[in-house]
Backbone as JSON Lines, residues from 0, in Angstrom:
{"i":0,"aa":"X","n":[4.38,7.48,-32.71],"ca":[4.44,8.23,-31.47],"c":[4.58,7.27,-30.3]}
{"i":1,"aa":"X","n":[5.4,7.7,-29.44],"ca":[5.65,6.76,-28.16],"c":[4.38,7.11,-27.15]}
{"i":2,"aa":"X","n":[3.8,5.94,-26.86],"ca":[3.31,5.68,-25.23],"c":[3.87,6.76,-23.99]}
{"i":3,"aa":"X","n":[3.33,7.41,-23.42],"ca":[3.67,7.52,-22.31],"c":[3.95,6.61,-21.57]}
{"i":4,"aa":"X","n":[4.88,6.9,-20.56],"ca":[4.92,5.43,-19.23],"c":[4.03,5.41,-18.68]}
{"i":5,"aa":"X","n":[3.58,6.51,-18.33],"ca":[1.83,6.74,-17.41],"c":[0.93,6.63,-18.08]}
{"i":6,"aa":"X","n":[0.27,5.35,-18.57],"ca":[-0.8,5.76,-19.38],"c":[-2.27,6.24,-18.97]}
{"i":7,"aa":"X","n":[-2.33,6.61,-17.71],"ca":[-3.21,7.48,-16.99],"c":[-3.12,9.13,-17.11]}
{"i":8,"aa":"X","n":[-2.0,9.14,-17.59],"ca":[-1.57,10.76,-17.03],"c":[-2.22,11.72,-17.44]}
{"i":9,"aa":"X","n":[-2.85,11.68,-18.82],"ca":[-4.28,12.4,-19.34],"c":[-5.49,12.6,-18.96]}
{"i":10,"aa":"X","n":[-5.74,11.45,-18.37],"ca":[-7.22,11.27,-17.87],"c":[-7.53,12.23,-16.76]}
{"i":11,"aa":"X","n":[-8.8,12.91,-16.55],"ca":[-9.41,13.47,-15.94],"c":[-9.08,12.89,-14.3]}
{"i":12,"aa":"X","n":[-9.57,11.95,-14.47],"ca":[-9.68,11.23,-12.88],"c":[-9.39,10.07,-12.77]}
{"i":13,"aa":"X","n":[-7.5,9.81,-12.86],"ca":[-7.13,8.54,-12.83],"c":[-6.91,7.53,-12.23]}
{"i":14,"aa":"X","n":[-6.93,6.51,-12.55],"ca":[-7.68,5.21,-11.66],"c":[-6.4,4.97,-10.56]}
{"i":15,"aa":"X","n":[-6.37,4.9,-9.7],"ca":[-5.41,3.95,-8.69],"c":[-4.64,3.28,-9.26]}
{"i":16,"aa":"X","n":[-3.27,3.27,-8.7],"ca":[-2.9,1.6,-9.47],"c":[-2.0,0.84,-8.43]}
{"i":17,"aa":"X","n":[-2.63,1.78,-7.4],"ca":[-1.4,0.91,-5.71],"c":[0.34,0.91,-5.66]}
{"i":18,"aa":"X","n":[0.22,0.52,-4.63],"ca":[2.04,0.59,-3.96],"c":[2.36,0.0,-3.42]}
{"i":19,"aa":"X","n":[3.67,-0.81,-3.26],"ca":[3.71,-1.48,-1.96],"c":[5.25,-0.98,-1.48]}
{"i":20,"aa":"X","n":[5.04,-1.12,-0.03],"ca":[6.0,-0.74,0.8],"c":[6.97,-1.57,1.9]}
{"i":21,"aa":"X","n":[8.21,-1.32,1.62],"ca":[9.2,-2.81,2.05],"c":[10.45,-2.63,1.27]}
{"i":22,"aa":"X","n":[10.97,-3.5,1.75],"ca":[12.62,-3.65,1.39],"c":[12.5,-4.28,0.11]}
{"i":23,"aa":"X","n":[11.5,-5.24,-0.05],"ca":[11.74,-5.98,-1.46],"c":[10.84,-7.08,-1.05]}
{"i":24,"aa":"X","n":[11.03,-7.81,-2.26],"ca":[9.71,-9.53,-2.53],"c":[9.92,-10.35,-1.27]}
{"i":25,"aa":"X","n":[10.84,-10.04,-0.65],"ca":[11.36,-11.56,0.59],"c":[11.07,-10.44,1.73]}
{"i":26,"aa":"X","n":[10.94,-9.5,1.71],"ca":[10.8,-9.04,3.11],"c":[8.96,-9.4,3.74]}
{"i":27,"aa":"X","n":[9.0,-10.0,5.14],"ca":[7.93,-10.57,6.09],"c":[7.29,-9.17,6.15]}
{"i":28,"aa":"X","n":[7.16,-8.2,5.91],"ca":[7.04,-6.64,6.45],"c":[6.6,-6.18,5.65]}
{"i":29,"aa":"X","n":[6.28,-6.67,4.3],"ca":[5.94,-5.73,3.01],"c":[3.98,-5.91,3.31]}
{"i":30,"aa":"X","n":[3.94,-4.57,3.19],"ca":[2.78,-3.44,2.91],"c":[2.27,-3.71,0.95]}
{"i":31,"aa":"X","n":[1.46,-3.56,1.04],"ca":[0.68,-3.91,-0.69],"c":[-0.93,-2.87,-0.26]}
{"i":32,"aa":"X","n":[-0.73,-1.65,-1.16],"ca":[-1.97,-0.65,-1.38],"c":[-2.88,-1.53,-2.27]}
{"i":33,"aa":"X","n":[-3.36,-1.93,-2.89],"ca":[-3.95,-2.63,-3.74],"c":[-5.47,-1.87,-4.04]}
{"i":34,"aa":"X","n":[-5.42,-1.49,-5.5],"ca":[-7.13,-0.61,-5.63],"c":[-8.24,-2.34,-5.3]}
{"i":35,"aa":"X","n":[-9.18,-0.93,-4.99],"ca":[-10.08,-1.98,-4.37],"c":[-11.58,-2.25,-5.65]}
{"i":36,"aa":"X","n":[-11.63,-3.44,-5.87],"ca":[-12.72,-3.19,-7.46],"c":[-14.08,-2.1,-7.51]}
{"i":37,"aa":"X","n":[-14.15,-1.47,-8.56],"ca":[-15.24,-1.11,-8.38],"c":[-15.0,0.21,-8.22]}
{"i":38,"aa":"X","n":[-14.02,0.6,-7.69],"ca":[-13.68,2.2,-6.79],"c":[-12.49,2.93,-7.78]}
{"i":39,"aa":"X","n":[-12.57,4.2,-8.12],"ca":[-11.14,4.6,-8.78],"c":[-10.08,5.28,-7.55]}
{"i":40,"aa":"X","n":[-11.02,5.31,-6.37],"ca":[-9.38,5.56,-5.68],"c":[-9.42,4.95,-4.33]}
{"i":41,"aa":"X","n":[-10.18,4.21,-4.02],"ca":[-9.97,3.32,-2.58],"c":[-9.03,2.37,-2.85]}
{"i":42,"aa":"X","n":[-8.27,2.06,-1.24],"ca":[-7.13,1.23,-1.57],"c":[-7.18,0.19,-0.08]}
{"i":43,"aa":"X","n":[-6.78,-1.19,-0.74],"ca":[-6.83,-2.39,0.41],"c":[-5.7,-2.57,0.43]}
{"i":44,"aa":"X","n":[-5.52,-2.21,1.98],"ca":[-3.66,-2.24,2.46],"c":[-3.89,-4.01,3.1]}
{"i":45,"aa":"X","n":[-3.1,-4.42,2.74],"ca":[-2.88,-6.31,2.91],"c":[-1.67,-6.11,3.62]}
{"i":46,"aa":"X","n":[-1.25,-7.25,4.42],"ca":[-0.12,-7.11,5.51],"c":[0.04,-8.66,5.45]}
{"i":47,"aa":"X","n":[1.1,-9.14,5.73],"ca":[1.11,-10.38,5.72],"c":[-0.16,-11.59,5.39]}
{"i":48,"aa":"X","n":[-0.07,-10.82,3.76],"ca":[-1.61,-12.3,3.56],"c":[-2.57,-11.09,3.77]}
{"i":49,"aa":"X","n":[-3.12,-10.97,4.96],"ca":[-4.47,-10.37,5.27],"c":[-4.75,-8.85,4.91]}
{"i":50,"aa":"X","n":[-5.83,-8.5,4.5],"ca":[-6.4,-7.46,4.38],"c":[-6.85,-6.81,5.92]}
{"i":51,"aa":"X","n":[-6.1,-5.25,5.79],"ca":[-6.06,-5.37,7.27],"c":[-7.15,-4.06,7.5]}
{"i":52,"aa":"X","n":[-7.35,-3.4,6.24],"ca":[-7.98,-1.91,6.24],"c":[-8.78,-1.78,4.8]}
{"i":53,"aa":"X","n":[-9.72,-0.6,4.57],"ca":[-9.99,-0.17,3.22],"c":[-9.76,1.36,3.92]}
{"i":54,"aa":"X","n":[-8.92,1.9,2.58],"ca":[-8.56,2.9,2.87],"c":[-9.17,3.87,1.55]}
{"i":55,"aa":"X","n":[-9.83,5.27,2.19],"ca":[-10.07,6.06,0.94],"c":[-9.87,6.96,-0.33]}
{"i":56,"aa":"X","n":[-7.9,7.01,0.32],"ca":[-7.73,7.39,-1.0],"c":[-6.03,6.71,-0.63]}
{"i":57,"aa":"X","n":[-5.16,7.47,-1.66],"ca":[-3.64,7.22,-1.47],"c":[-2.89,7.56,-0.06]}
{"i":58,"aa":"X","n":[-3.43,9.14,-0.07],"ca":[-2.92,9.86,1.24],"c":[-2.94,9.05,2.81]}
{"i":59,"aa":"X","n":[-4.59,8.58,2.73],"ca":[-4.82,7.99,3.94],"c":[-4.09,6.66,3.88]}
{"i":60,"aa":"X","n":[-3.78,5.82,2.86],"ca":[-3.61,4.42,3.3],"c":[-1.39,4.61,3.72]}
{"i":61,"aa":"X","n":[-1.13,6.0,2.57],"ca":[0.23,6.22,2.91],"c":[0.23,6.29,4.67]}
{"i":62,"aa":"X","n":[-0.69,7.13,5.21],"ca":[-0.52,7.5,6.82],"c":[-1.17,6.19,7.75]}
{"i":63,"aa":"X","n":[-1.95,5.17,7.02],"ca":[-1.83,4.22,7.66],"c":[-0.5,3.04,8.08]}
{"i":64,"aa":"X","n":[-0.42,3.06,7.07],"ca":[0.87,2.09,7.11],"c":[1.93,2.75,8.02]}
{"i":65,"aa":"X","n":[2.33,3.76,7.95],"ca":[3.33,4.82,8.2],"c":[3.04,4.77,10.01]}
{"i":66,"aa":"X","n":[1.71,4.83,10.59],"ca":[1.38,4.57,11.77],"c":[1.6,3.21,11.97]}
{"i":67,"aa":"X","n":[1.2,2.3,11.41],"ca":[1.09,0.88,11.36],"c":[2.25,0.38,11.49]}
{"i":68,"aa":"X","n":[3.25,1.17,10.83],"ca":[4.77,0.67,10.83],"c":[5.41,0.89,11.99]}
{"i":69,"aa":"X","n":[5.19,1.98,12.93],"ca":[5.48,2.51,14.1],"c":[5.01,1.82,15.29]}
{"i":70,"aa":"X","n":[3.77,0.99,15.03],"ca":[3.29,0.63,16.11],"c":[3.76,-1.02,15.97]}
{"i":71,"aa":"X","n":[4.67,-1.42,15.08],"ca":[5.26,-2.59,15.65],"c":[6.75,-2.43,16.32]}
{"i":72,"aa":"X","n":[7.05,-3.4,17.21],"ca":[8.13,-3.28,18.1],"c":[9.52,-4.57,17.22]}
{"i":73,"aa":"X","n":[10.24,-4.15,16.92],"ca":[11.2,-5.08,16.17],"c":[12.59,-5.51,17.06]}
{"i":74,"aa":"X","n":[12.48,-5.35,18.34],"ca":[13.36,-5.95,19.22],"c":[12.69,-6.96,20.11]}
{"i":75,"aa":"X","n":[13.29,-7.47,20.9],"ca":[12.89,-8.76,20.78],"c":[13.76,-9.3,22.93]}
{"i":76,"aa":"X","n":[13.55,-9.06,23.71],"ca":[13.66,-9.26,24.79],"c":[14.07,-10.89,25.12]}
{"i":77,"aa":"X","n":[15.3,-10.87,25.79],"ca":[15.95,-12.09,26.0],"c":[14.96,-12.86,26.85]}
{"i":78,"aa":"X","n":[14.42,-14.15,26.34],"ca":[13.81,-14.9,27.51],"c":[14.77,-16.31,28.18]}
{"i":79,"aa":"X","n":[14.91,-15.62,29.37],"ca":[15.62,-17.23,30.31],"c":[14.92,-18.21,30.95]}
């Protein structure tokens, strides 16, 4: 019998297993949900290197970032 791909997908109350969000491995901008030990659904959103939040479930750390992403400015004002 084959494995599921999800091998959570049975379980009652399945564990986290994080996300990250970005263009790809080289992008400066990439977002990483990361479960946090100990917890089956808290998640540590990391941002360049740093841990920037603990978030309490999927939903919230999705609407963090999602704000987080909005509140940076990606243009860049000529200085003379």
């Amino acid at each position: 019998m084959k494995q599921p791909p999800n091998p959570y997908l049975l379980d009652p109350k399945p564990e986290e297993v994080g996300f990250l969000v970005g263009k790809n491995w080289e992008d400066p901008e990439l977002y990483a949900a990361v479960p946090l030990m100990g917890s089956t659904t808290q998640l540590v959103i990391i941002y360049k290197g740093n841990q920037i939040k603990v978030c309490r479930n999927r939903k919230s750390a999705q609407n963090f970032i999602d704000k987080h992403r909005k509140g940076k400015s990606v243009a860049k004002l000529p200085v003379d």
